[in-house]
LOKEDREN-986893 format. One record per residue (C-alpha): residue number from 0; residue in three letters; chain; x, y, z negated. Coordinates in pm, whole numbers, plus 50000, padded with zeros to 5 digits. Layout:
   seq   type   mol       u       v       w
   NUM    ALA     A       X       Y       Z
...
//
This chain:
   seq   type   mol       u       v       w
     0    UNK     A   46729   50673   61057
     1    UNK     A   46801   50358   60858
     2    UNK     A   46684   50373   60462
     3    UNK     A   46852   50179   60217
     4    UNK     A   46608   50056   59947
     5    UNK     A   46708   49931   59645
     6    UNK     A   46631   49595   59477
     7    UNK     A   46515   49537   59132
     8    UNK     A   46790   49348   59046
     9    UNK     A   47045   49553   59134
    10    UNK     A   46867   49878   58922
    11    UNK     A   46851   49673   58594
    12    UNK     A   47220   49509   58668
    13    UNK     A   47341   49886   58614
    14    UNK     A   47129   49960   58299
    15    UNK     A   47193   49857   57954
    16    UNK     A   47064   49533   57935
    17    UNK     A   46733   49464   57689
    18    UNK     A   46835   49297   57436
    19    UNK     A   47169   49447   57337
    20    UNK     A   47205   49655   57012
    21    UNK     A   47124   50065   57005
    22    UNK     A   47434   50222   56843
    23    UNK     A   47178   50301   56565
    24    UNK     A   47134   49935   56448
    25    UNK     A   47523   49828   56486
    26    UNK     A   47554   50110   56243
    27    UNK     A   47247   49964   55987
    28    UNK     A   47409   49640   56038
    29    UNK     A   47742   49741   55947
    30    UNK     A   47623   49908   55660
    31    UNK     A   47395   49590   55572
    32    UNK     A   47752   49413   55591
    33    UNK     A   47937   49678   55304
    34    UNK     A   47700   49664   55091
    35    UNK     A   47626   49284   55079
    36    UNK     A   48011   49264   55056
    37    UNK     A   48014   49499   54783
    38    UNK     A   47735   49311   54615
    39    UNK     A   47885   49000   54638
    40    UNK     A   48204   49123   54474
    41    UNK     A   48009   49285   54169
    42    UNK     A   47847   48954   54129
    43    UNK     A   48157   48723   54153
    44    UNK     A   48337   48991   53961
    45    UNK     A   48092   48984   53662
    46    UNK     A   48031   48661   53676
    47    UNK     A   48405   48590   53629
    48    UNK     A   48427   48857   53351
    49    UNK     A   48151   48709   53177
    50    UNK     A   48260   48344   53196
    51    UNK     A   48640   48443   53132
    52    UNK     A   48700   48745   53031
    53    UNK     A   48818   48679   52681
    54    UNK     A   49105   48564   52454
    55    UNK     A   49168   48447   52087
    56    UNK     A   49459   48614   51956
    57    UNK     A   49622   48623   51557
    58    UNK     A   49547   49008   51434
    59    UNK     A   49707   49009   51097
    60    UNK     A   49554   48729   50871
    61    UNK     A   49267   48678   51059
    62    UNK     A   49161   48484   51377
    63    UNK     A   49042   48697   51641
    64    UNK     A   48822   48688   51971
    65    UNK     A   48849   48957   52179
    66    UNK     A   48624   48993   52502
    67    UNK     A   48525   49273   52782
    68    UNK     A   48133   49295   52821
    69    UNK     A   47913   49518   53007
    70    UNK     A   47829   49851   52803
    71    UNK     A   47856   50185   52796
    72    UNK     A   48213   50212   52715
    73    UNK     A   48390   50211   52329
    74    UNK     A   48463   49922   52120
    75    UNK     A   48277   49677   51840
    76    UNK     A   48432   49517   51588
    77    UNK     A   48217   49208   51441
    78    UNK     A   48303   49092   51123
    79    UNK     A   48047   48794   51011
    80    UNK     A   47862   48792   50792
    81    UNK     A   47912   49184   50690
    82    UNK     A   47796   49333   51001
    83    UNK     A   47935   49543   51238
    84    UNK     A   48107   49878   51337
    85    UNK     A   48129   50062   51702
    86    UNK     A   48354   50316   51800
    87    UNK     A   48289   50563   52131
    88    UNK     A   48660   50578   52197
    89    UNK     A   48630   50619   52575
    90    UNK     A   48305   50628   52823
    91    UNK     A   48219   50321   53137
    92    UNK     A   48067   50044   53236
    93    UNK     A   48241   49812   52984
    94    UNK     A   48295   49771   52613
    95    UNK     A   48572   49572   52404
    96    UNK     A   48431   49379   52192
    97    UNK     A   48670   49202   51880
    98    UNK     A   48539   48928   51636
    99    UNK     A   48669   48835   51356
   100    UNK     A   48651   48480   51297
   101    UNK     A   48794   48399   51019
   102    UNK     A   49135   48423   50780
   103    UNK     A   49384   48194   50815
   104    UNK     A   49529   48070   50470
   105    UNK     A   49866   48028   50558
   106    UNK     A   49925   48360   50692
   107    UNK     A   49706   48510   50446
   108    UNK     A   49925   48279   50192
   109    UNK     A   50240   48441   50336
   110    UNK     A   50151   48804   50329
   111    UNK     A   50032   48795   49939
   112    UNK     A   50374   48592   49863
   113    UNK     A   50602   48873   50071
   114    UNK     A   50594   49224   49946
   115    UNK     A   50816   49312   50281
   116    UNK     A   50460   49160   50485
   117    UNK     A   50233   49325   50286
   118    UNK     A   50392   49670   50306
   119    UNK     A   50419   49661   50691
   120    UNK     A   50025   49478   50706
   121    UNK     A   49892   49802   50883
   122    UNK     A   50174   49793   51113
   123    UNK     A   50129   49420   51194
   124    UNK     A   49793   49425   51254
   125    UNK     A   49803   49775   51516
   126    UNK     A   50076   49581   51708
   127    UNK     A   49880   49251   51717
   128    UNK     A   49595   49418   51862
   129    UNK     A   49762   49625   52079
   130    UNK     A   49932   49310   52216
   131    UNK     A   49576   49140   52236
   132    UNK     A   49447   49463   52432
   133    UNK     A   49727   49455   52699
   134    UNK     A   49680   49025   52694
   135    UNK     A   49260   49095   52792
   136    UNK     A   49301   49360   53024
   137    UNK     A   49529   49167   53257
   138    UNK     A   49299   48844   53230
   139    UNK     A   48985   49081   53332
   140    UNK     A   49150   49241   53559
   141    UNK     A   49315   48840   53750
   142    UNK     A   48954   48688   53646
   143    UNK     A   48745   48966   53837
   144    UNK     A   48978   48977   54160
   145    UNK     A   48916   48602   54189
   146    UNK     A   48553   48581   54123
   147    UNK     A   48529   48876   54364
   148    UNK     A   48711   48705   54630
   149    UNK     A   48583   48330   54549
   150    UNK     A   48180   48451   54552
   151    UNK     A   48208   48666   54889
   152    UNK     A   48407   48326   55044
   153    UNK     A   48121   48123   54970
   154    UNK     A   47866   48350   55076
   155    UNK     A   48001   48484   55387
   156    UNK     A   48246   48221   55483
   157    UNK     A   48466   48409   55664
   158    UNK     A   48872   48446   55646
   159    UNK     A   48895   48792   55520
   160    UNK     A   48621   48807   55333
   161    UNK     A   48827   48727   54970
   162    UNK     A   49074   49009   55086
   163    UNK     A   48795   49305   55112
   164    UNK     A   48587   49141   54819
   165    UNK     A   48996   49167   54620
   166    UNK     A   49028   49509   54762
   167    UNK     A   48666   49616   54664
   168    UNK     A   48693   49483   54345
   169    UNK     A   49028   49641   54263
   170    UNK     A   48923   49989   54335
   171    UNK     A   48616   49950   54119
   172    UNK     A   48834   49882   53828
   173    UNK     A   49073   50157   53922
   174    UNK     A   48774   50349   53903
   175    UNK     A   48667   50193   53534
   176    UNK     A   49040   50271   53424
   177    UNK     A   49028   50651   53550
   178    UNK     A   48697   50713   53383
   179    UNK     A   48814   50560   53047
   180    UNK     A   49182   50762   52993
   181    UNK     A   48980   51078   53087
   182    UNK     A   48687   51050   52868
   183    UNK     A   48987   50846   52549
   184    UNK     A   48865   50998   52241
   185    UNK     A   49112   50871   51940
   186    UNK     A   48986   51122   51658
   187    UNK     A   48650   50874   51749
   188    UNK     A   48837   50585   51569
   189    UNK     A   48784   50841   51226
   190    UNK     A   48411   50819   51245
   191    UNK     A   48300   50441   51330
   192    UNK     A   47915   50369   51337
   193    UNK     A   47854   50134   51091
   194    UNK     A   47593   49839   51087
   195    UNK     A   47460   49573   50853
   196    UNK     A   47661   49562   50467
   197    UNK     A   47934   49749   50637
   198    UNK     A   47698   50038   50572
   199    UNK     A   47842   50108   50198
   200    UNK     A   48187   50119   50420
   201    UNK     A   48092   50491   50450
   202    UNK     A   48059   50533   50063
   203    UNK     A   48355   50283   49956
   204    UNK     A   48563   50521   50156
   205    UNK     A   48443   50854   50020
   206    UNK     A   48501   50758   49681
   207    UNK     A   48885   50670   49795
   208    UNK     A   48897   51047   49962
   209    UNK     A   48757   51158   49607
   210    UNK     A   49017   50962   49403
   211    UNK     A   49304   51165   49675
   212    UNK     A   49120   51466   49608
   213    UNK     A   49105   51397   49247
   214    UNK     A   49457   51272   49177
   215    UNK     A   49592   51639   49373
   216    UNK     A   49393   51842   49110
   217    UNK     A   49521   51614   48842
   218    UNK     A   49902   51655   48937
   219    UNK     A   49854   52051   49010
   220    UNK     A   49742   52068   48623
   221    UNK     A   49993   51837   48458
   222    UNK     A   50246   52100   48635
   223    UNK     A   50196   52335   48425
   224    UNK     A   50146   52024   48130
   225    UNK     A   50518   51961   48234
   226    UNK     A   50644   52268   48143
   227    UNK     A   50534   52324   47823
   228    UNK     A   50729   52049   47703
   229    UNK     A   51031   52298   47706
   230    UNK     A   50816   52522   47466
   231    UNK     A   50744   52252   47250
   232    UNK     A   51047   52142   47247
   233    UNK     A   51140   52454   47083
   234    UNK     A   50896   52426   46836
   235    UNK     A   51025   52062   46777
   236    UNK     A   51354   52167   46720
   237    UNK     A   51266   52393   46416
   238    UNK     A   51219   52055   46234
   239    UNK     A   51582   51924   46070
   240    UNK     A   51737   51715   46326
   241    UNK     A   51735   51346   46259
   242    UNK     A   52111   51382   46262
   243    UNK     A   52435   51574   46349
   244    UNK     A   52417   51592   46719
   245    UNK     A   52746   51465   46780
   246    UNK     A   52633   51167   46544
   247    UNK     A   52291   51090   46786
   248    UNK     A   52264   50901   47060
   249    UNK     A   51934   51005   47250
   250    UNK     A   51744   50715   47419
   251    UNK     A   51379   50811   47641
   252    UNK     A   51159   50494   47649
   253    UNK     A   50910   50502   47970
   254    UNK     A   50738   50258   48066
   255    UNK     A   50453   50166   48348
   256    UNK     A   50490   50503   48583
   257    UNK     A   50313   50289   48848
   258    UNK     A   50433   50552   49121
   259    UNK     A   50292   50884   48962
   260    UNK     A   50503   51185   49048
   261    UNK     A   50365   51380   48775
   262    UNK     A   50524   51059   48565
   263    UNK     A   50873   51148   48754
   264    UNK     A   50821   51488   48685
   265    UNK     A   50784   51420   48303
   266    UNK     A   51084   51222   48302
   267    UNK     A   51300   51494   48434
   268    UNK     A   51171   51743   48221
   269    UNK     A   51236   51553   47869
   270    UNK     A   51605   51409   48038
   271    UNK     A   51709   51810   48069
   272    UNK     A   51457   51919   47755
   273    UNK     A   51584   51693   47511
   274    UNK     A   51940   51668   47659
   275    UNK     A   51923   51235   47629
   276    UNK     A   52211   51032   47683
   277    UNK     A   52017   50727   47856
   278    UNK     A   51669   50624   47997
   279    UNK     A   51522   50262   47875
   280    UNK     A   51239   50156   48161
   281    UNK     A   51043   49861   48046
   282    UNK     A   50897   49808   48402
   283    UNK     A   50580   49852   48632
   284    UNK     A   50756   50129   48785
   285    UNK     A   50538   50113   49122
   286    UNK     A   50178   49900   49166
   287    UNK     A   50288   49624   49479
   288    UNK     A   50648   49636   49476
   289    UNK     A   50614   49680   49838
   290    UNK     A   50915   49915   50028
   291    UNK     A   50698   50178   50088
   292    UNK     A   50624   50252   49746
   293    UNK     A   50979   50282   49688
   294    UNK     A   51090   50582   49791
   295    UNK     A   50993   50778   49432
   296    UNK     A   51261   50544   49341
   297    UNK     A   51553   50746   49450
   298    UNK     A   51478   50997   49202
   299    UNK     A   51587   50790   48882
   300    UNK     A   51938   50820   49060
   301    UNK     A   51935   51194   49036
   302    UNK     A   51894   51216   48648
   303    UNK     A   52230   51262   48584
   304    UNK     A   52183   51037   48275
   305    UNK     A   52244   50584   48294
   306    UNK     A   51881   50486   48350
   307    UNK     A   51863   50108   48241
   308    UNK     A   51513   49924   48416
   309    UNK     A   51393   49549   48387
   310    UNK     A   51123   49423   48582
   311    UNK     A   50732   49468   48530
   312    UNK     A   50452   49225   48687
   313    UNK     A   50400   49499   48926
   314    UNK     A   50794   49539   49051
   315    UNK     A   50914   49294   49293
   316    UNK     A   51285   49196   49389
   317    UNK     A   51314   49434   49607
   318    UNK     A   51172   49736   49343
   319    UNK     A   51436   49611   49157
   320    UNK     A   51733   49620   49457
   321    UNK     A   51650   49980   49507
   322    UNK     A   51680   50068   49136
   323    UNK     A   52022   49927   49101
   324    UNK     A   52127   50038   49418
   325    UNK     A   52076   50424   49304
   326    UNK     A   52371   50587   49129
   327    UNK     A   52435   50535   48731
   328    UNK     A   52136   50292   48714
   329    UNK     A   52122   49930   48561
   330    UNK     A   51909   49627   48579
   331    UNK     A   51902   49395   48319
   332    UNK     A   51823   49017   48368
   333    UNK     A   51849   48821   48086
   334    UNK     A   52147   49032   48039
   335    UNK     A   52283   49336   47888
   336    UNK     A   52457   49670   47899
   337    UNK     A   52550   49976   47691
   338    UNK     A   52459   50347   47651
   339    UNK     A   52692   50593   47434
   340    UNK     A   52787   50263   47200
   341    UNK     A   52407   50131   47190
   342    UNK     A   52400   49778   47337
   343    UNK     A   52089   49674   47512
   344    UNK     A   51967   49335   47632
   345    UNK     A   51656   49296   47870
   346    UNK     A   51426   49060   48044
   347    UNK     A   51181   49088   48339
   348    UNK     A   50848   48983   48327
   349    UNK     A   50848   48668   48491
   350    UNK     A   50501   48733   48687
   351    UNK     A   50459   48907   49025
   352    UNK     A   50126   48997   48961
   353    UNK     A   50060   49099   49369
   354    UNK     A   50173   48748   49509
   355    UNK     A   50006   48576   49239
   356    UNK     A   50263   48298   49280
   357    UNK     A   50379   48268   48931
   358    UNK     A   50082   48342   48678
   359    UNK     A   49908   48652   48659
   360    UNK     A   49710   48846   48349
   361    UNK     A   49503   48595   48288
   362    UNK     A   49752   48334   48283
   363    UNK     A   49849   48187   47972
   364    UNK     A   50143   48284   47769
   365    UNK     A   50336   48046   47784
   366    UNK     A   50552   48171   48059
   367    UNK     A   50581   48492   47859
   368    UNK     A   50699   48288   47561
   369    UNK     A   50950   48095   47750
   370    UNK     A   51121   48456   47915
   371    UNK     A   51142   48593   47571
   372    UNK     A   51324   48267   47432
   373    UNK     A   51577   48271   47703
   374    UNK     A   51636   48620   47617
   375    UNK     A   51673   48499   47277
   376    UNK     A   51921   48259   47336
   377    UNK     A   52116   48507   47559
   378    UNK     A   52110   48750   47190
   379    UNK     A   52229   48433   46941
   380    UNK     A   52521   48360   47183
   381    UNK     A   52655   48770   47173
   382    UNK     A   52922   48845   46918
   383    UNK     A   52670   49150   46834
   384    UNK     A   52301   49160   46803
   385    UNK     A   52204   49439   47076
   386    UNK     A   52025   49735   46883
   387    UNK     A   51771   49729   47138
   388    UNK     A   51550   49470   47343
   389    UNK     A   51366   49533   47631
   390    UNK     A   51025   49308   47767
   391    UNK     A   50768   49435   47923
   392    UNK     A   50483   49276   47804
   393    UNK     A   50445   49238   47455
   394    UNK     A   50383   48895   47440
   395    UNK     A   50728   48824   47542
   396    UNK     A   50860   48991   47212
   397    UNK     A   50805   48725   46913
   398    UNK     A   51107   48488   47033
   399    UNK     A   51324   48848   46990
   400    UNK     A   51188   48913   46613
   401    UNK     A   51531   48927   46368
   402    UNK     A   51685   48921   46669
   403    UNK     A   51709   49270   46726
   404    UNK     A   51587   49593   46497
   405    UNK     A   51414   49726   46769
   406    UNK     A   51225   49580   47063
   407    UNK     A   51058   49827   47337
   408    UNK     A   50778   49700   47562
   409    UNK     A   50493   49838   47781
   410    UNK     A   50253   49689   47994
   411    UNK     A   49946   49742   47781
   412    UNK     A   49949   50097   47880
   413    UNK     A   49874   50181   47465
   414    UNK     A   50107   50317   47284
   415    UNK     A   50139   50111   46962
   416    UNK     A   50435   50091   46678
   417    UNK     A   50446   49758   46479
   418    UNK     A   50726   49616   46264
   419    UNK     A   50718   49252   46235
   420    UNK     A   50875   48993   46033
   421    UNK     A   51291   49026   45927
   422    UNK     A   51230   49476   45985
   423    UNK     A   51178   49425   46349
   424    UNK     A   51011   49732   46467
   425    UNK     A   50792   49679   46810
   426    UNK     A   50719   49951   47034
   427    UNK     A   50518   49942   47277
   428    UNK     A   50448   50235   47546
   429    UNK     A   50155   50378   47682
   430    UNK     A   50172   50427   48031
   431    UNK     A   50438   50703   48137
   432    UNK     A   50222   50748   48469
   433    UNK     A   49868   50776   48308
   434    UNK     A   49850   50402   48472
   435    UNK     A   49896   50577   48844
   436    UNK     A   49616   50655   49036
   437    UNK     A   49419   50330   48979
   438    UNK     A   49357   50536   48644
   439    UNK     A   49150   50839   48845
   440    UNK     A   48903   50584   48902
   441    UNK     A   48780   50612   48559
   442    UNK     A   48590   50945   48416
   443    UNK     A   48876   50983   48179
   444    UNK     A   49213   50874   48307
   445    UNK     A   49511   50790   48057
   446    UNK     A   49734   51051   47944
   447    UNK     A   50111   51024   47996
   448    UNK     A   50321   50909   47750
   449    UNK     A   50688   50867   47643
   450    UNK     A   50944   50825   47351
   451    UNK     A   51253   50996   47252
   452    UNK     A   51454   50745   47027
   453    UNK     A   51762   50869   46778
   454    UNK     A   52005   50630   46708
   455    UNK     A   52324   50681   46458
   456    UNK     A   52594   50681   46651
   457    UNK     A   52834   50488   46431
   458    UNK     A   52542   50251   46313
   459    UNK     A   52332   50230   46595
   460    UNK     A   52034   50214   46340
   461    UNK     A   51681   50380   46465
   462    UNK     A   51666   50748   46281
   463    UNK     A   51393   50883   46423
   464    UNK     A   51161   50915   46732
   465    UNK     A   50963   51177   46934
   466    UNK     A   50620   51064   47052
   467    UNK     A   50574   51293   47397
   468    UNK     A   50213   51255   47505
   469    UNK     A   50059   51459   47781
   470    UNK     A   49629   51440   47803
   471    UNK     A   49470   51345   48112
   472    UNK     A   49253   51474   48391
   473    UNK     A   49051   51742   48234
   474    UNK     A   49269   51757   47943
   475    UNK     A   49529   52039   47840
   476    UNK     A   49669   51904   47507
   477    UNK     A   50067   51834   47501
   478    UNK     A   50154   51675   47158
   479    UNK     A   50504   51606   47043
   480    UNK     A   50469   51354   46715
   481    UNK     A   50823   51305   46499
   482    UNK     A   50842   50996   46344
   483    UNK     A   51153   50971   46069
   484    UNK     A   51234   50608   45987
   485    UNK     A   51307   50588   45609
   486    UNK     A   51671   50509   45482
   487    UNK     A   51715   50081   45422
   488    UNK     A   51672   50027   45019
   489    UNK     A   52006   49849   44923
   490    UNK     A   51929   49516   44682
   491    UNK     A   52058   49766   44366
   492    UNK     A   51738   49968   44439
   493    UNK     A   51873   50281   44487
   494    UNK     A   51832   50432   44841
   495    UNK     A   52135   50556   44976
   496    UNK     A   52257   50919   45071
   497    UNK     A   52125   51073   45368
   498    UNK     A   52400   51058   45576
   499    UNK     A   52193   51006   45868
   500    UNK     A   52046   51296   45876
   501    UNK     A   51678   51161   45777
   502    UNK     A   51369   51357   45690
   503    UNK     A   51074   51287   45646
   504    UNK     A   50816   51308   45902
   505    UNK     A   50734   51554   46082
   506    UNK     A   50394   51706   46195
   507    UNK     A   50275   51726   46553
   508    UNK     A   50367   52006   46789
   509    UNK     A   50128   52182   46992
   510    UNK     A   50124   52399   47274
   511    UNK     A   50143   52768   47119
   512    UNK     A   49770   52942   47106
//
């Protein structure tokens, strides 16, 4: 029998040859491959981030950079030279970091000169960086893809490489994205960590929270202030009337309410208490002038009574379009009007203290002077002197003296009666709003304050006046002072009858007990 034996060569041509790869090290070298193409897309990723990951955008008045950097998620805000403050609004690999460079003067310039601006500032500055946000995101997002794909090109140098590093890269920031709107924290925006001066930012904003806190405790007592003006009122009335009260005409003078409601509220109260036939505002009636502040506004138009306003330092053009636009209201310009057969001519201040465009406190007074002589001229070219003039600052007044018997004013927030030369008697108003809430920032804020003037009806002379005047924080004292303006002496000497209906004065009321 034959045997077959077989060769060498033809044993080893059926085995796996030598030096062919075990499944084992394909599989390590595969892996080798992932990773160094995941590595390679980090890097180029980064890298691009790092280089170009950032914008400068406009928020508000200032000049912003805004830039993604490696971090453990949340955002800093720089502002140089002050310091810093971070917020852990969401959790990953990346934090937004904003810088404030600096302010630019002509925006800055155009948002002090326009109330409208200033109101909606918050507003502006939320959607400008909300605009900047969505701007940065798509740039990191284009800037990492191509770094991703340009770095593993390079390194690898093969066709598809830029399409796995794209596709690597993209599902890392998918990744990024998830982790961030699961872990988004707003109520983290309340409680920034501060750094450098910012530090005092955490005191600087609890004494704001104390002056809220403050000015709710303030308006819960005058409530009760409020309504004991009807008692006293009562009281009041036990005193003979000034005159017959189909022979009065009834005039309130207010003056500064600088947006208090508890100042609204005291309005309302005398207007129904003391049954007036007008309201005379000498301005200040909010603190910017701004549209937002104007919504207390609406509540002059609800009176029931002719409410006549002229424009404070604190009242813009717009304060004073939503005055006149509420029922029975008037605004006077270098113009006049009349109340139950009492003419009135009035004048704005012509500052705008907020935009600082025309002169503010400090200013001079010449501007001041030159109002109250236009108003002047505007009085020696009526048939009739007016019975009353309204300024609001005081120093507009002297122009106005023989002018008219009686000139109301405000703006110092002190009440003061003077008469000047030719009888003129000056009064000036404390602040009907206790100067707002600005005035809570002192231990002892100003009380309230406001005047009831009587006028003959056929004469239209000043009889008398009620001196309303409600204490501030801490205090309880209401106070009702009649003043009775004594009778004109004729030239014979002898003082004529009391037809008016003049007494003389009368003591302060009090709050009964």
């Amino acid at each position: 029998m034959g045997s077959v034996t077989e060769s060498p060569d033809a044993v080893q041509s059926d085995a796996v040859p030598s030096d062919a790869p075990s499944p084992w090290r394909r599989r390590a070298r595969l892996a080798g491959l992932w990773l160094a193409r995941i590595g390679l897309a980090l890097v180029g990723a980064l890298v691009a981030v790092l280089l170009f990951a950032r914008i400068s955008a406009p928020i508000g008045p200032f000049d912003a950079t805004l830039a993604v950097r490696p971090g453990s998620g949340g955002a800093e805000v720089a502002v140089p030279p002050l310091g810093s403050l971070a917020v852990d609004v969401f959790d990953g690999p990346l934090r937004l970091d904003v810088q404030l460079q600096s302010v630019d003067q002509v925006r800055a310039q155009a948002l002090a000169n326009d109330p409208v601006r200033l109101a909606g500032v918050v507003d502006r500055v939320t959607e400008d960086l909300q605009g900047a946000a969505v701007e940065l995101v798509v740039r990191t997002v284009v800037v990492a893809l191509i770094g991703a794909a340009l770095v593993s090109w390079l390194a690898l140098r093969r066709r598809r490489e830029p399409l796995i590093a794209a596709g690597i890269t993209g599902a890392l920031l998918l990744g990024i994205g998830g982790i961030g709107a699961t872990t988004w924290r707003p109520e983290a925006m309340s409680t920034p960590t501060y750094t450098g001066l910012l530090v005092n930012a955490n005191s600087l904003i609890g004494n704001a929270q104390d002056i809220v806190a403050r000015f709710d405790a303030y308006r819960a007592s005058l409530e009760d202030l409020v309504a004991n003006v009807g008692s006293l009122y009562s009281t009041l009335s036990a005193l003979p009337p000034p005159g017959a009260a189909d022979d009065t005409v009834a005039l309130l003078h207010v003056s500064d309410l600088h947006l208090n409601p508890a100042g609204f509220d005291l309005v309302q109260q005398v207007v129904a208490q003391f049954q007036v036939d007008g309201v005379l505002d000498t301005g200040d009636i909010t603190d910017w002038g701004s549209p937002p502040e104007n919504q207390l506004i609406a509540s002059v138009g609800r009176l029931g009574v002719p409410y006549v306003f002229i424009r404070g330092n604190h009242d813009s053009a717009t304060t004073a379009e939503r005055v006149d636009a509420q029922p029975n209201t008037t605004v006077l310009d270098d113009s006049t009007t009349e109340i139950a057969g009492i003419s009135i001519a009035g004048a704005k201040d012509p500052r705008f203290t907020p935009d600082k465009s025309s002169g503010d406190d400090d200013a001079g007074p010449e501007v001041l002077t030159r109002s109250g002589e236009r108003l002047a001229t505007l009085i020696e070219s009526l048939a009739e002197p007016p019975e009353v003039a309204l300024v609001h600052d005081p120093k507009q007044a002297p122009p106005l003296e023989g002018l008219s018997p009686v000139i109301l004013a405000g703006h110092t927030h002190e009440r003061k009666v003077t008469e000047l030369d030719d009888g003129t008697l000056l009064m000036v108003q404390g602040s009907t709003g206790g100067a707002g809430l600005r005035a809570l920032q002192g231990e002892y804020p100003e009380p309230l304050t406001c005047t009831v003037l009587y006028f003959a009806a056929g004469t239209g002379r000043l009889q008398a006046y009620d001196e309303i005047t409600l204490g501030g924080l801490g205090e309880s004292e209401v106070t009702i002072q009649r003043t009775v303006i004594p009778l004109p002496v004729p030239e014979n000497g002898t003082e004529d009858s009391p037809e008016d209906g003049a007494v003389d004065d009368g003591a302060p009321a009090s709050p009964p007990g």
